[in-house]
C-alpha positions in Angstrom: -18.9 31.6 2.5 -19.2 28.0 3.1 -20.7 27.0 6.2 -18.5 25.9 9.2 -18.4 21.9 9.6 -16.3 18.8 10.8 -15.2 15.8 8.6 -17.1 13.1 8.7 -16.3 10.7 11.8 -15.8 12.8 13.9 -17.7 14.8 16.5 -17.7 17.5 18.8 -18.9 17.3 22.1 -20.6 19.8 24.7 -19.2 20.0 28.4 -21.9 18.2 29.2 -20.7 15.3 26.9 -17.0 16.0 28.5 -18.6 15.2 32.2 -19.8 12.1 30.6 -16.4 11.3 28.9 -13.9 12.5 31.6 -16.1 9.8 33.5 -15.6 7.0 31.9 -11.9 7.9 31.3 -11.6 8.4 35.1 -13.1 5.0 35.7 -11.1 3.3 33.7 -8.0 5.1 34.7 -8.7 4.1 38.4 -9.3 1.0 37.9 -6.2 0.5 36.0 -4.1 2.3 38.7 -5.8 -0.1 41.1 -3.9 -3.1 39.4 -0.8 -1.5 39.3 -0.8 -0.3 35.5 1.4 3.1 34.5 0.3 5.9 32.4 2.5 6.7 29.5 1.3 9.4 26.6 2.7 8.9 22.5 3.2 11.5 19.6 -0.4 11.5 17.7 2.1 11.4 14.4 4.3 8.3 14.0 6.7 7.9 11.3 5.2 5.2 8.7 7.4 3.0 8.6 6.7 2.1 12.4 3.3 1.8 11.4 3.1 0.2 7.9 3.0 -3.8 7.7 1.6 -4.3 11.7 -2.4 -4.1 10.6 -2.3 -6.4 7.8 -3.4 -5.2 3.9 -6.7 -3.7 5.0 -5.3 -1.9 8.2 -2.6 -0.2 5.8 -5.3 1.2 3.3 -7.0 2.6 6.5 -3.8 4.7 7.8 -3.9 8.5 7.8 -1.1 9.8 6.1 0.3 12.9 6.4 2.0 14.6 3.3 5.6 16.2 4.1 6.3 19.7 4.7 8.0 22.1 2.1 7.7 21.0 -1.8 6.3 17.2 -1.0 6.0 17.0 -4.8 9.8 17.2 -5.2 11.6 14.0 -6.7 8.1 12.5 -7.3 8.4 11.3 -11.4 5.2 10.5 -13.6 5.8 6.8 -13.4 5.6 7.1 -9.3 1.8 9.0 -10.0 0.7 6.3 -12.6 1.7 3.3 -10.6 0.8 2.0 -7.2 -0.8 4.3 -4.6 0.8 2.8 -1.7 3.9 2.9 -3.5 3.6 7.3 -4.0 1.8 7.9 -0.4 5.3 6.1 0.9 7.1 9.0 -1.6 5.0 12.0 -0.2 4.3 11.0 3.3 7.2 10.2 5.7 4.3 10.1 9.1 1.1 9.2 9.5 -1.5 9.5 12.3 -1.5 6.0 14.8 -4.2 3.6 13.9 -4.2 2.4 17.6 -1.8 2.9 20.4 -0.5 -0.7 20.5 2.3 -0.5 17.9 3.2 2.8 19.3 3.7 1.3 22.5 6.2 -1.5 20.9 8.1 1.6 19.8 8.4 3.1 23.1 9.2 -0.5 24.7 12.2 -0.9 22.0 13.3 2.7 21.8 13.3 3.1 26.1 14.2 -0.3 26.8 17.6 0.8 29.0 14.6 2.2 31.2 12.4 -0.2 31.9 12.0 -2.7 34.5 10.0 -5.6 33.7 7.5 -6.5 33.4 6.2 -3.3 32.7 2.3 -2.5 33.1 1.6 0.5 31.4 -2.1 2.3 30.0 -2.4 4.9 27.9 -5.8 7.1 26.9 -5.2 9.0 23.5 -6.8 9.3 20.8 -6.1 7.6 17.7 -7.2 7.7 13.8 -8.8 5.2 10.9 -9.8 6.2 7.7 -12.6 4.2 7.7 -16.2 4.3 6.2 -18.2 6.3 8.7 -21.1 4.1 10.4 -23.0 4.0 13.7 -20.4 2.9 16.7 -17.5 3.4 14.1 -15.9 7.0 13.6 -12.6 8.1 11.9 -11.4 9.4 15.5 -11.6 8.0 18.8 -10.4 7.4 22.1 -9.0 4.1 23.7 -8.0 3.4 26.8 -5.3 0.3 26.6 -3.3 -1.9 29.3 -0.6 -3.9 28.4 2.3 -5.9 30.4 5.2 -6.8 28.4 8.2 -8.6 29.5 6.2 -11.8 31.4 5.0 -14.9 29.6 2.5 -15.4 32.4 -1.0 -16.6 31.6 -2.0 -14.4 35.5 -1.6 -11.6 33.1 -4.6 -12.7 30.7 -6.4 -13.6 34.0 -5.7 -10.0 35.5 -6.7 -8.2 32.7 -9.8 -10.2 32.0 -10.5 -9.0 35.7 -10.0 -5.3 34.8 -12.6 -5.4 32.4 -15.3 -7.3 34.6 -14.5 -4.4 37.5 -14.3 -1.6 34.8 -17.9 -2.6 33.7 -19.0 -3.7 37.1 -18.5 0.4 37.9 -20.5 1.2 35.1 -23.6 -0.8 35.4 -23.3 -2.3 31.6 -23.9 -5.9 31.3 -21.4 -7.7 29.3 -20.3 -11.2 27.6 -16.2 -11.1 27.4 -15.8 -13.5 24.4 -11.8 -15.3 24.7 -10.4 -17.5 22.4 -6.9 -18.0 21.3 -5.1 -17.5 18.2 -3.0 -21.1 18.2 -6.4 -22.7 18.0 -7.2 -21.0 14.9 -3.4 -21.3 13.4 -3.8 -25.2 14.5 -7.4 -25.2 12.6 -5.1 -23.5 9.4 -3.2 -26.7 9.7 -5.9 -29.1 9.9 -7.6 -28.3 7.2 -4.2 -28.3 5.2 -3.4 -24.2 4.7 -1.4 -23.2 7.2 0.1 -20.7 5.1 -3.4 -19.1 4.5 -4.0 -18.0 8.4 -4.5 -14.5 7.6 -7.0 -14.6 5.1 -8.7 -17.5 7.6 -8.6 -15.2 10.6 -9.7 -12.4 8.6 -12.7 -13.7 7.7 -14.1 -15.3 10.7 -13.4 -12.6 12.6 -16.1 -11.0 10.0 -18.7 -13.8 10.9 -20.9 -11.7 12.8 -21.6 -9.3 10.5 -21.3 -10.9 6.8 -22.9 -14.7 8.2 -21.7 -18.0 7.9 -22.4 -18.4 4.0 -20.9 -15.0 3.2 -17.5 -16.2 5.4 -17.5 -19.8 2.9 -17.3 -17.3 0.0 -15.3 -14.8 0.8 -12.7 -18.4 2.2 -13.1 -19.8 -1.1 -11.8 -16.7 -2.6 -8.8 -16.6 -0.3 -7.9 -19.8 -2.2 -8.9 -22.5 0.6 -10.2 -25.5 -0.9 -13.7 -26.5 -0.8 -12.5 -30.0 1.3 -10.5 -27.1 3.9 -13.8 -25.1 4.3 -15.7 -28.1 5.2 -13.3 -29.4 7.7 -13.6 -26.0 9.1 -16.9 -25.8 9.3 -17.2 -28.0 13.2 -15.4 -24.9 14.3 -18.4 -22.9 13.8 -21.0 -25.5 15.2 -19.7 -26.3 18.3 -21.9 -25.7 21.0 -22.4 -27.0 25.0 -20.7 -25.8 28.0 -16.9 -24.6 28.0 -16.0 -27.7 29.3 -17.8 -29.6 26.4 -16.8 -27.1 23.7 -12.8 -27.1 25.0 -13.1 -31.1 24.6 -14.9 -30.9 21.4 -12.4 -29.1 19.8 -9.5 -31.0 21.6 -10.4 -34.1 19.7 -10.4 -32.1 16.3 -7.0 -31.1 17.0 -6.1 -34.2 19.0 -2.7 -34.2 16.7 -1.6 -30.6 16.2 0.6 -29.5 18.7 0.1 -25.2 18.4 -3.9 -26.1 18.6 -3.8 -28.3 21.6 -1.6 -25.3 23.6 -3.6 -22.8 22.7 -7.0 -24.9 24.0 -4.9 -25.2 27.1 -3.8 -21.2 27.7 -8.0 -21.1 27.3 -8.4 -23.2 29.4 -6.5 -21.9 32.4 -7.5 -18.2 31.8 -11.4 -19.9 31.5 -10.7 -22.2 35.1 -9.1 -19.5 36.8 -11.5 -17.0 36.2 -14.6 -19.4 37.6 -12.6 -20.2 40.3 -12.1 -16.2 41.5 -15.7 -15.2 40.0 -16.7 -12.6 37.9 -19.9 -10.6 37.8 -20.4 -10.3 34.1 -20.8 -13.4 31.2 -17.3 -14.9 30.4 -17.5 -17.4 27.8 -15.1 -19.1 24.7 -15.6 -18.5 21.6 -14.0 -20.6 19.0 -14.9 -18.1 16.1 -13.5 -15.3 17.8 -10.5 -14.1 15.8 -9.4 -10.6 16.2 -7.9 -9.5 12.6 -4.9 -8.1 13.7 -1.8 -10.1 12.4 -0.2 -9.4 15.8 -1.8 -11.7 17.9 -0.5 -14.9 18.9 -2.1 -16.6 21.7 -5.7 -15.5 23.9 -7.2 -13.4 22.4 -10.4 -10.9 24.0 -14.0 -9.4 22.9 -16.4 -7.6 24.8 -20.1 -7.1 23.6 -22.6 -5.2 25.5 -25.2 -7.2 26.1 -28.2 -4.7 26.1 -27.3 -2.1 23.2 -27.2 -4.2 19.7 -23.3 -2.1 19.3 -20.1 -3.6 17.8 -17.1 -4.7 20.1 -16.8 -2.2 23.5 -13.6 -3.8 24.1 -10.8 -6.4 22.8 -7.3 -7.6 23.2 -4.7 -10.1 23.1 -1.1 -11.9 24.0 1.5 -10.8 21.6 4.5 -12.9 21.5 7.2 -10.8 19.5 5.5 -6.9 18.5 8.6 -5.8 19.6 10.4 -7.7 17.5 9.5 -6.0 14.2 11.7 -3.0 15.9 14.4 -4.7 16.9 13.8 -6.2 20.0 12.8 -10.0 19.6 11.4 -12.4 22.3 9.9 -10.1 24.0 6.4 -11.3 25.1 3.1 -8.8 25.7 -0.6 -9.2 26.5 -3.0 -6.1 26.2 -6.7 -4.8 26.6 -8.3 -1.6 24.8 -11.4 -0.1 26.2 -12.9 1.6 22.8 -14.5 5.2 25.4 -16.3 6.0 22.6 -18.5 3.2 21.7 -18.8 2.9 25.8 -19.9 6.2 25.7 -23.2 5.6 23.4 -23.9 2.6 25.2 -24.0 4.5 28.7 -25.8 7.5 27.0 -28.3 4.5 25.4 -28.8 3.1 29.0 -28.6 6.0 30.5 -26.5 5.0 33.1 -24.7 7.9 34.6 -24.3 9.0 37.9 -26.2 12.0 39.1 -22.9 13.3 40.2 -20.7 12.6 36.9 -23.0 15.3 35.0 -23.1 18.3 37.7 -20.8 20.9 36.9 -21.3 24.2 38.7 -22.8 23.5 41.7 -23.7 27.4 43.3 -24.0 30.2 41.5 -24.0 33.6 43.4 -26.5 36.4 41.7 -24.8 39.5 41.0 -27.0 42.6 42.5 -23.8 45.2 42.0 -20.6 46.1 42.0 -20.4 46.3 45.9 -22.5 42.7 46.0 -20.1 40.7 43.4 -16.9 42.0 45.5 -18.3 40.5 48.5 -19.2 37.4 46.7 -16.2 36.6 45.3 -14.5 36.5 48.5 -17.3 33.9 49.6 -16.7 32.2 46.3 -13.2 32.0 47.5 -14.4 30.0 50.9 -16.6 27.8 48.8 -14.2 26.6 46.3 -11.4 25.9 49.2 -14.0 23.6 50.6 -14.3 22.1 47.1 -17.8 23.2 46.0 -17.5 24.3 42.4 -18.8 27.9 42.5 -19.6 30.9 39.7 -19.9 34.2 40.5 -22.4 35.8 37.6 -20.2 38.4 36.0 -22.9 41.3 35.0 -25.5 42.8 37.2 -28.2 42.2 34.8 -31.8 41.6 35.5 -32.4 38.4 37.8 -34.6 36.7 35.7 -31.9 36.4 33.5 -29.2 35.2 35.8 -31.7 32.7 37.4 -32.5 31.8 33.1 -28.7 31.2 33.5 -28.5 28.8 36.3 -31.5 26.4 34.9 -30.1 26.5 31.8 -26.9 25.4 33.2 -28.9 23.1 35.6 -26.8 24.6 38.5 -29.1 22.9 41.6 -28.2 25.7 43.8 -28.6 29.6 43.7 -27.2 32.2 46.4 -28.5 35.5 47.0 -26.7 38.3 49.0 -28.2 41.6 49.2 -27.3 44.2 51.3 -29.3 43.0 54.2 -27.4 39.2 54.3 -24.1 41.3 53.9 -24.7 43.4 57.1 -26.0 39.9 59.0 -23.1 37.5 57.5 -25.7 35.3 55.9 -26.3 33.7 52.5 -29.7 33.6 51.2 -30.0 29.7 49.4 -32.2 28.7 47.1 -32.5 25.4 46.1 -33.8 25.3 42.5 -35.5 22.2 42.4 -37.7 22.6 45.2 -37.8 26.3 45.8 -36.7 25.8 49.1 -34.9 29.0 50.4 -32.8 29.9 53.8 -30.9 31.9 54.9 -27.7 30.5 56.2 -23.8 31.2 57.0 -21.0 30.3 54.7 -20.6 27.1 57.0 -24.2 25.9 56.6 -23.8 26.5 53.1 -21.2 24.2 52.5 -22.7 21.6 54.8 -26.3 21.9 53.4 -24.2 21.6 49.5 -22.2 18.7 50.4 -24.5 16.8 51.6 -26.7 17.0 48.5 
């Protein structure tokens, strides 16, 4: 018999782990809700052809693709087998597993659109799927937690949003730099340096600078088929340096005569002002490499990078002028965030930065001395968790030392004892378990003495 495992990229996780992650999804989620944000859910299936062509050729090749039901093999010929492979997975697989919740969320705009009052601020925290090379910080499945507002062309949206994620990781104690930069810069650098109709495969590879390096990006350019005179009048864009103020006008003059550049160095600008001018606690800065590889994006554009754990991007976004026109819907403008919970969670279990009172579960357990005892217990256990203290009754009347085994395991801080002597006298005998401090006290005091703790 083979033994029992999980693919790779993906993980299980203990209900210790699930305190941790209902955390940070509860965070986030308030914090949202606080802004005035929506919760919607989407099918973990989409059909294909909503999610084929939005990623761009590499996000395609990293779409999970489910085969159809029945005889999927039916009115598949030998030429279909022997030719291309995206060609035959569109033959044998009609769905496919969403590779983020963004496009999903187009799809629900276009196909409930009668509903909708806009601008509509919805978040959504699902799970979604890449067929990607396994690494650390990068799994096949994982959470995120996305915001968008669609139906405003408002740059107070960017400015909200980049506001959510300063609170968000305010609450969490992680120090951050929230990278922005916008996409007409870049399509306005395509143009200056005379391949405007190579953005893509520009934007593609800076937004791979940080890990492959400058020389590596040149290369991997020239391959693209930009022109060794269009790589060097690129290269200023990555040599900038000062304050905003001095990097905004440095890269003004560059693009000085490019219309699309010099509007997207002013959206930066505003989102950049405005921000200073409200205050933020964590690092917000502009970064003119910053590209974002999705082919979606079309004006600022968002990265966050913890600043203490050497992890990829914690979070990222971006102003989408017409996603939902690709379903019908044209002219419809968007801007969106996506907190990846996962990589957030490593980082807080790196720092370890949770609260005390995100990782208690049970916080009494009553020792079971009988059947006579537990009955009596249980209708304290009923008291307790009406006054919201999480109780457990142990189920067997087994030997103490193991049922007090059970509460340290379980790292339950408190223990209650009720013999036949505290049933007669109304009491509760308490026993702290990390100080061995014991009392006896009434069903009252007990809840007092708990929630105080």
């Amino acid at each position: 018999m083979n033994k029992p495992g999980i693919p790779k990229g993906t993980r299980d996780f203990s209900p210790l782990e699930m305190a941790k992650r209902n955390y940070i999804f509860d965070t986030i989620r308030e914090v949202y809700a606080l802004y005035g944000f929506r919760q919607i859910e989407t099918p973990s299936m989409e059909n294909l052809s909503t999610l084929m062509g939005k990623y761009g050729e590499e996000g395609d090749k990293l779409l999970f693709k489910i085969l159809n039901s029945g005889n999927y093999m039916a009115g598949v010929s030998s030429d279909d087998l022997a030719g291309d492979t995206n060609r035959l997975a569109a033959r044998l697989c009609e769905k496919g597993l969403r590779y983020d919740l963004t496009v999903p969320f187009a799809r629900y705009v276009v196909q409930h659109r009668e509903e909708l009052q806009l601008p509509f601020k919805r978040y959504q925290i699902q799970p979604v799927w890449r067929a990607d090379r396994p690494q650390k910080g990068r799994y096949r499945e994982f959470y995120q937690c996305d915001a968008d507002v669609v139906g405003s062309d408002s740059l107070l949206n960017e400015v909200e949003l980049m506001q959510i994620v300063d609170t968000v990781f305010r609450k969490f104690g992680i120090r951050v730099c929230i990278k922005i930069n916008n996409r007409k810069i870049l399509t306005g650098m395509a143009e200056y340096i005379g391949h405007p109709d190579k953005i893509v495969e520009i934007t593609t590879a800076i937004d791979k600078l940080d890990k492959i390096g400058i020389d590596n990006v040149r290369a991997e350019l020239a391959e693209a088929g930009i022109s060794a005179e269009g790589i060097a009048r690129l290269q200023p864009l990555f040599e900038i340096q000062g304050s905003t103020t001095e990097r905004l006008s440095a890269i003004r003059a560059m693009l000085k005569d490019n219309e699309t550049g010099l509007k997207g160095i002013d959206e930066c600008a505003f989102v950049l002002n405005t921000l200073a001018e409200l205050g933020t606690t964590n690092e917000v800065e502009l970064d003119l490499t910053l590209a974002r590889g999705l082919n979606y994006y079309t004006g600022c554009i968002f990265e966050v990078k913890a600043l203490d754990v050497q992890i990829g991007s914690i979070t990222g976004g971006g102003r989408y002028d017409n996603l939902t026109g690709i379903f019908g819907l044209p002219g419809l403008s968007g801007v969106g965030i996506s907190f990846g919970a996962d990589r957030i969670f490593d980082v807080l279990n790196q720092l370890d930065l949770y609260p005390q009172d995100a990782t208690t579960g049970v916080q009494l357990l009553f020792i079971n001395f009988g059947e006579r005892e537990a009955a009596h217990c249980l209708r304290l256990a009923t008291q307790l968790r009406q006054a919201g203290i999480r109780t457990e009754v142990y189920p067997d009347s087994v030997k103490m030392k193991k049922q007090m085994s059970y509460a340290n395991a379980q790292a339950i801080p408190f223990v209650a004892l009720v013999g036949e002597n505290e049933m007669q006298q109304g009491t509760v005998s308490l026993k702290n378990m990390q100080t061995g401090e014991q009392q006896s006290l009434t069903v009252e005091e007990v809840i007092r003495a708990i929630s105080a703790k």
